[in-house]
Backbone and ligand atoms as CSV (ligand in chain L), in Angstrom:
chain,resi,resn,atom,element,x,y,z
A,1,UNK,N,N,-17.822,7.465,-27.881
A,1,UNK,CA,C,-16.598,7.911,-27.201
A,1,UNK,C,C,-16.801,9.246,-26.492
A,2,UNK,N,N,-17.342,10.081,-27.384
A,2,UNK,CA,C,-17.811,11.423,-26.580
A,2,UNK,C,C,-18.524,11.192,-25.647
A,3,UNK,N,N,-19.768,10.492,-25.393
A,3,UNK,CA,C,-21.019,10.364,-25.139
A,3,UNK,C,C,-19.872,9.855,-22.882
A,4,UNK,N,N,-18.641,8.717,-23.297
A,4,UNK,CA,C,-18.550,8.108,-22.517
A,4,UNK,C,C,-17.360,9.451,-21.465
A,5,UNK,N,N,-16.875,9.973,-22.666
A,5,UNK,CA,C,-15.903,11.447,-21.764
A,5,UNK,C,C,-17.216,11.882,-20.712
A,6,UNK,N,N,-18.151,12.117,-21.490
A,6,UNK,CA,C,-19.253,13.410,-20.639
A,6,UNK,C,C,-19.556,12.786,-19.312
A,7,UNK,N,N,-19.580,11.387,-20.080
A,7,UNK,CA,C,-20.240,10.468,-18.356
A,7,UNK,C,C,-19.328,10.729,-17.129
A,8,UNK,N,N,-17.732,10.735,-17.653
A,8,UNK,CA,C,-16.879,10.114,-16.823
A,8,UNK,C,C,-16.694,11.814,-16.071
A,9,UNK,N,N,-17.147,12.800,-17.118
A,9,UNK,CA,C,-16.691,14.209,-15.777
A,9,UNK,C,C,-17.792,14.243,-15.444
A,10,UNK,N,N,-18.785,13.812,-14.988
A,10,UNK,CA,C,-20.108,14.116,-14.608
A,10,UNK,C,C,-19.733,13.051,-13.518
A,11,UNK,N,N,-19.380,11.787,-13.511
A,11,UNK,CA,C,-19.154,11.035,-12.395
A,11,UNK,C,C,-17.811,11.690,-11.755
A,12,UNK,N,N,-16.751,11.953,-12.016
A,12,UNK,CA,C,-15.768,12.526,-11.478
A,12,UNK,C,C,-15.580,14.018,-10.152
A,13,UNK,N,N,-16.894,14.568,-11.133
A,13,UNK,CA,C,-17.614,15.521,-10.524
A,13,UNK,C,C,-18.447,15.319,-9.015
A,14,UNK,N,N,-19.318,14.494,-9.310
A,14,UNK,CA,C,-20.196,13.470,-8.842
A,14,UNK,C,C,-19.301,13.513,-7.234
A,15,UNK,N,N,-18.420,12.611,-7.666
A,15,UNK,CA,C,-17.882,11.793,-6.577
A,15,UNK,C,C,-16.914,12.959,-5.513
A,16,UNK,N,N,-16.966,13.780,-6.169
A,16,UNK,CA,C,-16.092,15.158,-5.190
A,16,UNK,C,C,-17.125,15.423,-3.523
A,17,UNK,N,N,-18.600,15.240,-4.081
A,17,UNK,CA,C,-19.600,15.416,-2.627
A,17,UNK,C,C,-20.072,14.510,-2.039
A,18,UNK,N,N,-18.960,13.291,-2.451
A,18,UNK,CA,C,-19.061,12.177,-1.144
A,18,UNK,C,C,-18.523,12.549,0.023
A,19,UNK,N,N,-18.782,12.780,1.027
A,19,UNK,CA,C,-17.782,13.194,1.980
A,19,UNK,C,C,-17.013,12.147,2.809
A,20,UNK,N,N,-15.521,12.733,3.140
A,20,UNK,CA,C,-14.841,11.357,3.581
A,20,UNK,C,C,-13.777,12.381,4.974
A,21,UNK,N,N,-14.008,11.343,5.921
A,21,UNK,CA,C,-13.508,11.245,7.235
A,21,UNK,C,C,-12.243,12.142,7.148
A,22,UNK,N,N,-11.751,13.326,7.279
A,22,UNK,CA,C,-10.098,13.812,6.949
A,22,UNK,C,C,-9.984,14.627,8.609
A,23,UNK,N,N,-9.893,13.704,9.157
A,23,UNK,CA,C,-9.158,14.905,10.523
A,23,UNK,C,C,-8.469,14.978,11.418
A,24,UNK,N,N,-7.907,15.782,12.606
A,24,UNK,CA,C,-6.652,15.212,13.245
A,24,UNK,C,C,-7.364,15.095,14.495
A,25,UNK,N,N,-7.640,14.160,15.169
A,25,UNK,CA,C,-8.262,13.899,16.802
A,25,UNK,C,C,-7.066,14.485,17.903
A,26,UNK,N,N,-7.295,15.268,18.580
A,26,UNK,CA,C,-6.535,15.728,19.779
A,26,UNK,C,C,-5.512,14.675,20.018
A,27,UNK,N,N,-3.971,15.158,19.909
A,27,UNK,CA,C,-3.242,14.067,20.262
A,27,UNK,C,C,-2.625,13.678,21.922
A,28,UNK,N,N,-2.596,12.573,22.223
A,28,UNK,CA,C,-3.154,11.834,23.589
A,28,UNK,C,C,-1.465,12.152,23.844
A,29,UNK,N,N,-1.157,10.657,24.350
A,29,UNK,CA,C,0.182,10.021,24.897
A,29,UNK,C,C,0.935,9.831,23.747
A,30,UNK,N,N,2.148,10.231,23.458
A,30,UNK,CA,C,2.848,9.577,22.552
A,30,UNK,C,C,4.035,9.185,23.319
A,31,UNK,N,N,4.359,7.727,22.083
A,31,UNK,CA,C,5.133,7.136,22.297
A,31,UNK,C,C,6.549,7.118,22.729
A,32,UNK,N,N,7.212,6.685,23.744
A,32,UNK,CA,C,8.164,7.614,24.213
A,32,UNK,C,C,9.541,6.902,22.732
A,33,UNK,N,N,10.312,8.202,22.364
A,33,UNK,CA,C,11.328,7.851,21.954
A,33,UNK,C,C,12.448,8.559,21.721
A,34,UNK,N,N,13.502,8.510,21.513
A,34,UNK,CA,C,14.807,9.917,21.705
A,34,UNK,C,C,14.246,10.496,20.561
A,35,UNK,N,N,14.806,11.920,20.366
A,35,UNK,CA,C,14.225,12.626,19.840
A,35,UNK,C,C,14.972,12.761,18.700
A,36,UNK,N,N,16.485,11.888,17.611
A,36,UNK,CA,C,16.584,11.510,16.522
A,36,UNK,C,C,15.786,10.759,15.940
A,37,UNK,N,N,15.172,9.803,16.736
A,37,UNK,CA,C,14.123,8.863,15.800
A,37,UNK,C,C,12.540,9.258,16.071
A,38,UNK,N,N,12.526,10.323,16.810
A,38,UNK,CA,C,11.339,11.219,16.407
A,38,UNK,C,C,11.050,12.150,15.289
A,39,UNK,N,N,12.128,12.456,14.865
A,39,UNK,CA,C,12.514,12.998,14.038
A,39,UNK,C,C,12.263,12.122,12.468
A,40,UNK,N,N,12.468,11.318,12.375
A,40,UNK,CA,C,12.573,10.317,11.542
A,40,UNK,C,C,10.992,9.950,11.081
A,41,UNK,N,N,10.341,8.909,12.312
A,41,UNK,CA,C,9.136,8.750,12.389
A,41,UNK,C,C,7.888,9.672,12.180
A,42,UNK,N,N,8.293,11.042,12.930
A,42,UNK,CA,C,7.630,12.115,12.185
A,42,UNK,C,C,7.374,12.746,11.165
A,43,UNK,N,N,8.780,12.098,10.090
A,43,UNK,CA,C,9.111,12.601,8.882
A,43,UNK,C,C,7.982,11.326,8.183
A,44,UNK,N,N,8.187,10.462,8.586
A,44,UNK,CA,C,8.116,9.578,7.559
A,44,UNK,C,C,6.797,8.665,7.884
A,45,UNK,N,N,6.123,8.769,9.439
A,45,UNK,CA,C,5.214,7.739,9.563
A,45,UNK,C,C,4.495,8.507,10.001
A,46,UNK,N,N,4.010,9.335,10.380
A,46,UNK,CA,C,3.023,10.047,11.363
A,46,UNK,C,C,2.096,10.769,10.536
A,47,UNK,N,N,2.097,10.386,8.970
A,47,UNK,CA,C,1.009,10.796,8.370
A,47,UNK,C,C,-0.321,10.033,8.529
A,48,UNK,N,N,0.237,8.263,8.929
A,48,UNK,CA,C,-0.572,8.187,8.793
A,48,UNK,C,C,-0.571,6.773,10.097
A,49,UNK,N,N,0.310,7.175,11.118
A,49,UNK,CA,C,0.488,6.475,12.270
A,49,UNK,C,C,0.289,7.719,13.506
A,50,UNK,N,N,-0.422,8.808,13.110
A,50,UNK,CA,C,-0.711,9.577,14.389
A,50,UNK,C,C,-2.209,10.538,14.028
A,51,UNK,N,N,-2.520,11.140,15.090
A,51,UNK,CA,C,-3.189,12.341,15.156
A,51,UNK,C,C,-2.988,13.528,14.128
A,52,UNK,N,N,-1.476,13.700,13.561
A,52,UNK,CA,C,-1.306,15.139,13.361
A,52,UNK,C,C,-0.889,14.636,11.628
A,53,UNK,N,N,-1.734,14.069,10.761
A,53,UNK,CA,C,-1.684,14.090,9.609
A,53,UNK,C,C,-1.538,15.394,8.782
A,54,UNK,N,N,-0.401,15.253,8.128
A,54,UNK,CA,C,-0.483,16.304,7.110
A,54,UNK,C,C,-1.217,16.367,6.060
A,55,UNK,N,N,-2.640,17.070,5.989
A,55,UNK,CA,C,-3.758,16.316,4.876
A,55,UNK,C,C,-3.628,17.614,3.749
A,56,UNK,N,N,-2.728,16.928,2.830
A,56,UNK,CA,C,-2.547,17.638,1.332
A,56,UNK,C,C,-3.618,18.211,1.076
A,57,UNK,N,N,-3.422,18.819,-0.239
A,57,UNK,CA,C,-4.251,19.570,-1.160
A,57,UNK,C,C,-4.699,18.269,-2.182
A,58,UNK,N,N,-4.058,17.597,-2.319
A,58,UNK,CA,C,-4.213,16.514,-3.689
A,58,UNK,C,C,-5.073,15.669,-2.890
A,59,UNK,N,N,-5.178,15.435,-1.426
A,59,UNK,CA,C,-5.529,14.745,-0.151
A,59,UNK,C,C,-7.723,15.002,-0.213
A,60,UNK,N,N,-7.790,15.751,-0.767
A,60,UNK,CA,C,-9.004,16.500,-0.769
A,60,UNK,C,C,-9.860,16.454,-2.092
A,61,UNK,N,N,-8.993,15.415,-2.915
A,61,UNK,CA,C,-9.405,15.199,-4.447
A,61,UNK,C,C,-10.072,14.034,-4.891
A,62,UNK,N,N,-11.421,13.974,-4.667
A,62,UNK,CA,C,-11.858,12.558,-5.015
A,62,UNK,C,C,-11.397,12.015,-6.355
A,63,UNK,N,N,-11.027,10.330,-6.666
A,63,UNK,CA,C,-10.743,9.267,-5.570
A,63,UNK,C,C,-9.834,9.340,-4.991
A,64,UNK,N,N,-8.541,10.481,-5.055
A,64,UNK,CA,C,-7.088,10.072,-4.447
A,64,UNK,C,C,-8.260,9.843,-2.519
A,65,UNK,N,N,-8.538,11.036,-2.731
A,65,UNK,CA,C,-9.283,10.843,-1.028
A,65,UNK,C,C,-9.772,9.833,-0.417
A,66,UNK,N,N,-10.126,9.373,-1.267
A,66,UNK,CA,C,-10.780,7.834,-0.491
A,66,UNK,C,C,-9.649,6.874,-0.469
A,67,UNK,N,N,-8.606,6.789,-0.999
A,67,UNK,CA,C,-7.352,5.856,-0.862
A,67,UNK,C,C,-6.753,6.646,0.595
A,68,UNK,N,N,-6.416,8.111,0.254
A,68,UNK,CA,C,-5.575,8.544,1.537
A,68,UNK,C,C,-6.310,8.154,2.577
A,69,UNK,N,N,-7.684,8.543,2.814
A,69,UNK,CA,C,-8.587,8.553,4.214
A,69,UNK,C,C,-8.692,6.856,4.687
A,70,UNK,N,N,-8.550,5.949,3.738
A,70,UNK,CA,C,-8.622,4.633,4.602
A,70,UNK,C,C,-7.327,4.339,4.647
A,71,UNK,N,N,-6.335,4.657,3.836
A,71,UNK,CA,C,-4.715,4.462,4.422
A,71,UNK,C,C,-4.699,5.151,6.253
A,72,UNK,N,N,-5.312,6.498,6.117
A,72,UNK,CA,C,-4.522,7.145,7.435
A,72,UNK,C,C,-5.725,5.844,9.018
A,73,UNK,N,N,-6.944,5.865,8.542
A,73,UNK,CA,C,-7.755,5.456,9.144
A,73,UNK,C,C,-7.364,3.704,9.963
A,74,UNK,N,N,-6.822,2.777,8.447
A,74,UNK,CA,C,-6.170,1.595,8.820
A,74,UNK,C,C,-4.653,2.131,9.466
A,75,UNK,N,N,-4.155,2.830,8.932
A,75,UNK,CA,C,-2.357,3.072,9.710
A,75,UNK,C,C,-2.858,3.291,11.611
A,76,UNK,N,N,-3.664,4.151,11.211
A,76,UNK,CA,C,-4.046,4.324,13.060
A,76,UNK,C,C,-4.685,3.690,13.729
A,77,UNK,N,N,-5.118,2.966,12.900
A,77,UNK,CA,C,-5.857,1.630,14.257
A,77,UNK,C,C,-4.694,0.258,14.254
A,78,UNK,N,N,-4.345,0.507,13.482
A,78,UNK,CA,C,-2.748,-0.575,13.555
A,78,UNK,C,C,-2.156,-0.190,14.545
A,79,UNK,N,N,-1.542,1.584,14.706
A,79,UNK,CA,C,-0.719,1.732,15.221
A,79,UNK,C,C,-0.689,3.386,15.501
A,80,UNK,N,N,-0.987,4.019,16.515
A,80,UNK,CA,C,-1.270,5.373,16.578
A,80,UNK,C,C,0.494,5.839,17.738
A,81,UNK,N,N,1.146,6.574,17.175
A,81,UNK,CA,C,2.203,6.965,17.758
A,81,UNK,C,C,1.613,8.513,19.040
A,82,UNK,N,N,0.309,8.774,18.290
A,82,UNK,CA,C,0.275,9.845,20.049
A,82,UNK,C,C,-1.479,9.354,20.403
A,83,UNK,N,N,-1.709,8.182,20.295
A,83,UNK,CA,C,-2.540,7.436,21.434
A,83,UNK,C,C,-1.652,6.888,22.311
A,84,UNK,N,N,-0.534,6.623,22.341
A,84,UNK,CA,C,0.253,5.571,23.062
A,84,UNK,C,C,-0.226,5.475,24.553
A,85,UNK,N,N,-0.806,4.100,25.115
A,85,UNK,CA,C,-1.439,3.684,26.413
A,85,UNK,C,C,-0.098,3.047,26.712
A,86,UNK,N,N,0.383,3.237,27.779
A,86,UNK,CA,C,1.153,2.591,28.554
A,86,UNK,C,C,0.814,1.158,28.962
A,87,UNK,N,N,-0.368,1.432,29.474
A,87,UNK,CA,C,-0.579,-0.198,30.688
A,87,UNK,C,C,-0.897,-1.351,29.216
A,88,UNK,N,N,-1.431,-0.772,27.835
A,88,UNK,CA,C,-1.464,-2.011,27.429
A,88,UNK,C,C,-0.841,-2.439,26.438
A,89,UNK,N,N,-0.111,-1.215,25.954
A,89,UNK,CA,C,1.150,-1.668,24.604
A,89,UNK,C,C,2.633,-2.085,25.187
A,90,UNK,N,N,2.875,-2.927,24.745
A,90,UNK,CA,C,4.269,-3.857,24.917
A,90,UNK,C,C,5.246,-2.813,23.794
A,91,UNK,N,N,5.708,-2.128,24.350
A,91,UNK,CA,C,7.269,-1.218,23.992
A,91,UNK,C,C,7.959,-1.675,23.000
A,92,UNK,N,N,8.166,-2.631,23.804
A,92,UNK,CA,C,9.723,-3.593,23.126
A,92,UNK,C,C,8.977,-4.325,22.163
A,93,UNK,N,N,8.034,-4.952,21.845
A,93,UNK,CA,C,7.510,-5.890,20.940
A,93,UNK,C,C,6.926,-4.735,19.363
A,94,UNK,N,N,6.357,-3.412,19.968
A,94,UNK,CA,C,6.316,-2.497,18.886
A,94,UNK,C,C,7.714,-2.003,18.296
A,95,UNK,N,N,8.746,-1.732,19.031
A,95,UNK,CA,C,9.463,-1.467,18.150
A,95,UNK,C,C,10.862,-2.295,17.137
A,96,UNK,N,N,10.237,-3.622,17.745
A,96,UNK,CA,C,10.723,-5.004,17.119
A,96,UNK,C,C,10.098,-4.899,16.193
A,97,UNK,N,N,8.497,-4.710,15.796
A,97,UNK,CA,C,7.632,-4.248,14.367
A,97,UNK,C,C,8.143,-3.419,13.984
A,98,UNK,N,N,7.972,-2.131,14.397
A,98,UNK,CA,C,8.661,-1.135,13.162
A,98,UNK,C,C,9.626,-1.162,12.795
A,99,UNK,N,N,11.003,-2.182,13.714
A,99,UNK,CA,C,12.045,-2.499,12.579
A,99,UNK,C,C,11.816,-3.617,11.275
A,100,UNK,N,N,11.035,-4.397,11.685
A,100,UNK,CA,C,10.603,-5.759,10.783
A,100,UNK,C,C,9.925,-4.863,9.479
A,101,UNK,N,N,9.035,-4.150,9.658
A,101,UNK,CA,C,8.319,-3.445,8.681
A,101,UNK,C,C,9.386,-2.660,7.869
A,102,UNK,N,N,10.357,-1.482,8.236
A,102,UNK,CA,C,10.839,-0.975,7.721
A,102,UNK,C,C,12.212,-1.701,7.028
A,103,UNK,N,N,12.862,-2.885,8.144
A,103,UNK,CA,C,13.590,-3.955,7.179
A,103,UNK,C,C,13.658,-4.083,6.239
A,104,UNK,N,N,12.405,-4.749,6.102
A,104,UNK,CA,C,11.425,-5.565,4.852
A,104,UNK,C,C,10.978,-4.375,3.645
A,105,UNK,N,N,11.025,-3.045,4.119
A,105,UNK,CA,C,10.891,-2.353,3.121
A,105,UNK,C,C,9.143,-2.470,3.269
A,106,UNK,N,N,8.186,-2.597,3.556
A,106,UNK,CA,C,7.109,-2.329,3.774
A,106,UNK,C,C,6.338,-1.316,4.260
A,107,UNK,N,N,7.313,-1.134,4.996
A,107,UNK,CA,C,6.966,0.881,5.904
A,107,UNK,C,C,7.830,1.882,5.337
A,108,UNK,N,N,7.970,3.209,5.231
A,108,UNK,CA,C,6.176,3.653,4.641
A,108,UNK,C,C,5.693,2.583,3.009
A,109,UNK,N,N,4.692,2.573,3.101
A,109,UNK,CA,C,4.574,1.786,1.551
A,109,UNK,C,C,4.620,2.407,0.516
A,110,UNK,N,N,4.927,1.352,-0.818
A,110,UNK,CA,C,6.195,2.127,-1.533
A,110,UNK,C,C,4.762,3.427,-2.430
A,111,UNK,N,N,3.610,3.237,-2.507
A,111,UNK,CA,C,3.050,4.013,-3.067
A,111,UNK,C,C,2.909,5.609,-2.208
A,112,UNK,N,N,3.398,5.130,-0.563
A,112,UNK,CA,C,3.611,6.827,-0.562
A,112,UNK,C,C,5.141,7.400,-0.514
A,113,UNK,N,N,6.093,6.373,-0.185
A,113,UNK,CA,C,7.288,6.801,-0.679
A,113,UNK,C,C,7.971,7.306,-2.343
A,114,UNK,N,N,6.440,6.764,-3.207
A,114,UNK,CA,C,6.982,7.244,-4.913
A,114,UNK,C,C,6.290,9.292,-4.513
A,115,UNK,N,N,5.155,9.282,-3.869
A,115,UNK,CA,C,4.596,10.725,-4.129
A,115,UNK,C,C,5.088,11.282,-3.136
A,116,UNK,N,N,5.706,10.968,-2.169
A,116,UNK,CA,C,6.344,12.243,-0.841
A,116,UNK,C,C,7.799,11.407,-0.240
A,117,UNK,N,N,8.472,12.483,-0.597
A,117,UNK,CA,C,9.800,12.359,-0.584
A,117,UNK,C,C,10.513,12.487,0.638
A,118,UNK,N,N,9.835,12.741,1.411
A,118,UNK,CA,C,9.957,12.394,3.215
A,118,UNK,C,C,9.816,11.165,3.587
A,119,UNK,N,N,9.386,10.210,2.518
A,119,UNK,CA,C,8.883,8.967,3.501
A,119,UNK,C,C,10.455,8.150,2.636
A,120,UNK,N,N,11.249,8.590,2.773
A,120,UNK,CA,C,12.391,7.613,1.524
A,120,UNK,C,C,13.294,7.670,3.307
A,121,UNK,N,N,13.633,6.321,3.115
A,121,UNK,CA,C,14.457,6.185,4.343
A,121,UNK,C,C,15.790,5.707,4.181
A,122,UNK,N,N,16.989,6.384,4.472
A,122,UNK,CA,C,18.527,6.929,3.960
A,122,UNK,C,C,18.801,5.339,4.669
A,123,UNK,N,N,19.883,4.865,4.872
A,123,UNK,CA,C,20.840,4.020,5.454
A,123,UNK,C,C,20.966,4.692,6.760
A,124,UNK,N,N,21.062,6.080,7.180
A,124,UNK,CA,C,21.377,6.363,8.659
A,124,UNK,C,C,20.230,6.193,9.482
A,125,UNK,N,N,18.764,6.864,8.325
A,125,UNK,CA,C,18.026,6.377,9.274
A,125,UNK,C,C,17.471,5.019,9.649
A,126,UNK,N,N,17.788,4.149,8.806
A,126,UNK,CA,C,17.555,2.655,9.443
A,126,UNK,C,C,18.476,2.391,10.872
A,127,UNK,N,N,19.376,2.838,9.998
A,127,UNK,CA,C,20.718,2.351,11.244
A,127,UNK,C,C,20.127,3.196,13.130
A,128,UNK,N,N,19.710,3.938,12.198
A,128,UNK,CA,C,19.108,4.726,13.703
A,128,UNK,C,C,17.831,3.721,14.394
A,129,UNK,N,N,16.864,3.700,13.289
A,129,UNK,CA,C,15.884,2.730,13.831
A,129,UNK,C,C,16.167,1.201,14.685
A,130,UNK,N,N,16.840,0.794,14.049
A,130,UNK,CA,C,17.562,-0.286,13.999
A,130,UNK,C,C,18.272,-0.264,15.710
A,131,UNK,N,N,18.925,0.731,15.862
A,131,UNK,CA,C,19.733,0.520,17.160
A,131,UNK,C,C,18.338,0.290,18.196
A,132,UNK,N,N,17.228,1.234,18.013
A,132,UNK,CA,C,16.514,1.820,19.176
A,132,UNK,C,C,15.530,0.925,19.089
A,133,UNK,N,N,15.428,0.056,18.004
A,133,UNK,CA,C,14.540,-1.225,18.126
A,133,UNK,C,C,15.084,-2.351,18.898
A,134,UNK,N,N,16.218,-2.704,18.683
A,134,UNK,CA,C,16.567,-3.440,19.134
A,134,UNK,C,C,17.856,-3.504,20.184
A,135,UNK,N,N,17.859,-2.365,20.991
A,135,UNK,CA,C,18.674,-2.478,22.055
A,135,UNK,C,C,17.955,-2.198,23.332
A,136,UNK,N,N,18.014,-1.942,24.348
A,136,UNK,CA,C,17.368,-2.303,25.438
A,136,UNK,C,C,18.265,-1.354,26.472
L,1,LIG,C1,C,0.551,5.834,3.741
L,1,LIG,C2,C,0.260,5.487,5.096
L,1,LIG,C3,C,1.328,4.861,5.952
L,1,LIG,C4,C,2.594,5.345,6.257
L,1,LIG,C5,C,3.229,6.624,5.772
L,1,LIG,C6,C,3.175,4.396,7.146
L,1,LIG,N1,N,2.314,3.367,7.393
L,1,LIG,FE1,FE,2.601,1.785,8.654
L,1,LIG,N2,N,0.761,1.010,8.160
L,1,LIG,C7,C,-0.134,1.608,7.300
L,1,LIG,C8,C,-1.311,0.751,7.168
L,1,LIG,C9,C,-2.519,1.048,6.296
L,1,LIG,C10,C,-1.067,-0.373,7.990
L,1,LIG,C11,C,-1.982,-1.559,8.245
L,1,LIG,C12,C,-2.089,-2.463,7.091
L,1,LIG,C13,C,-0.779,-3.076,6.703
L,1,LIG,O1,O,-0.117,-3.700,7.543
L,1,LIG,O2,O,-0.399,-2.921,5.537
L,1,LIG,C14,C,0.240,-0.178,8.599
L,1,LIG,C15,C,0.820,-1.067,9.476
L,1,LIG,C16,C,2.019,-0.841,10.148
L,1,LIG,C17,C,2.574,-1.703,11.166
L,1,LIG,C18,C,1.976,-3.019,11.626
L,1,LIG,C19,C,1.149,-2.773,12.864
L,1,LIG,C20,C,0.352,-4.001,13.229
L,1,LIG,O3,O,-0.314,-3.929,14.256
L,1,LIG,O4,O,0.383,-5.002,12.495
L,1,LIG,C21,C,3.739,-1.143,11.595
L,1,LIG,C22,C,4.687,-1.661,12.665
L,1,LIG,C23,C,3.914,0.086,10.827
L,1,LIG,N3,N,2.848,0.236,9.963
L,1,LIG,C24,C,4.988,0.929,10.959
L,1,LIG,C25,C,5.224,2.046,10.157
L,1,LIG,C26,C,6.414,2.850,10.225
L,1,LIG,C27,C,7.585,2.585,11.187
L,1,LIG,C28,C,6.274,3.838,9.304
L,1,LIG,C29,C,7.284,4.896,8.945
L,1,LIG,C30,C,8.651,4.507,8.723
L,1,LIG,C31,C,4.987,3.664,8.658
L,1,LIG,N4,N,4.386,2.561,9.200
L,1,LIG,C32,C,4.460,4.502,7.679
L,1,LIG,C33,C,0.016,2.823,6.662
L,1,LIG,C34,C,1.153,3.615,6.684
């Protein structure tokens, strides 16, 4: 039992000088939207749907790090809110997704809505999402 503690801070240790991808790339075009549900999206998605990640202290802690760094890595190739290309993203069809996602309760996911209390989304702000998804 002792023998297996020593292993596990020696690997714990270990695994701190893996190095893993944490950074914010110059942000491009973003997505055009009124600036209540920028507000919102910024609060709640742009950790790990943009350029300008807020990369914690706990963010820098091997293994949490290797969960955050391929969360922010997959969120932005899904969906980057300040790459936004005009000529080849369909507007209206993205923000038909981010209402479907946040509907459904899938966006933000619920493991970062239990540790950051920014990503908890009220009834106004759906209702907000909600209008600007689906009105025209
Ligand atoms: C903790 C990181 C994280 C946060 C915060 C987050 N997402 Fe995501 N999102 C992901 C990941 C990872 C994927 C891709 C894998 C998947 O669909 O689960 C994704 C996928 C999506 C997709 C699907 C895109 C596609 O091409 O299929 C949409 C839409 C989306 N997110 C919207 C949102 C919105 C809106 C918010 C905020 C209300 C949000 N996300 C917050 C990580 C995140």
């Amino acid at each position: 039992m002792k023998k297996f503690f020593w292993f596990l801070i020696v690997v714990l240790i270990g695994i701190q000088f893996i190095s893993v991808e944490q950074s914010n790339p110059p942000v491009k075009e973003e997505m055009p939207m009124p600036p209540e549900v920028k507000n919102i999206l910024t609060r709640a998605c742009y950790d790990c749907h943009s350029n300008l990640t807020e990369w914690k202290w706990y963010s820098k802690i091997a293994p949490i790090s290797f969960l955050i760094s391929h969360d922010v890595k997959e969120g932005r190739a899904h969906l980057n809110f300040t790459e936004w290309d005009y000529y080849s993203m369909n507007e209206d069809k993205v923000r038909r997704e981010i209402w479907e996602e946040v509907l459904n309760e899938r966006m933000p996911p619920w493991s970062y809505r239990v540790i950051n209390p920014k990503g908890k989304l009220t009834d106004e702000d759906k209702a907000i999402i909600r209008n600007w998804s689906l009105t025209r």
